[in-house]
N, C-alpha and C positions, 0 to 999 in steps of 0.2 A: 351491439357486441354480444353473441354467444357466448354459452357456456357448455364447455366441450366434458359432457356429463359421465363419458366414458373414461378418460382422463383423469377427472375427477373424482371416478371411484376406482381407478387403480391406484392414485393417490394415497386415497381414502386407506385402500384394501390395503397397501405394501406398510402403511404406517401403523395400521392395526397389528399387523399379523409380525413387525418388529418390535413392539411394544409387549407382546403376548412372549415371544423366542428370546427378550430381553429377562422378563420377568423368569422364565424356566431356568433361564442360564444363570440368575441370579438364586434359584431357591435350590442347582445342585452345589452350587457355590459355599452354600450357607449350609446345606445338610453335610458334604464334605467336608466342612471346617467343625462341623459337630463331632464329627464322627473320628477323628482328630483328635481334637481335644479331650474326650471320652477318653479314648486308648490312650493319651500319653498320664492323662489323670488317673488312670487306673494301674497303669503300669509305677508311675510315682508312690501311689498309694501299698500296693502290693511288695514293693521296696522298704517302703516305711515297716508296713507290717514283718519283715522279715528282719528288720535292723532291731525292731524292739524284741523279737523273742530269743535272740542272738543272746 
């Protein structure tokens, strides 16, 4: 029984290279949810600061 080696490394290649496009989509996911939370915490903050000198 062969081993159809060509096969095998597009296998190889499609699994690498969705593991790689997984990992991107997950680190804009994660700087987006930063970046978020930033602005709504600053924006909270900057409320705060205008209710106290009221």
């Amino acid at each position: 029984m062969g081993v159809d080696w060509g096969f095998a490394g597009q296998i190889g290649g499609v699994g690498f290279g969705m593991v790689f496009a997984l990992l991107i989509i997950l680190a804009v996911v994660i700087w987006l949810t930063g970046l978020v939370v930033t602005k709504t915490s600053t924006g909270k903050a900057e409320t705060g600061d205008k209710k106290e000198g009221n």
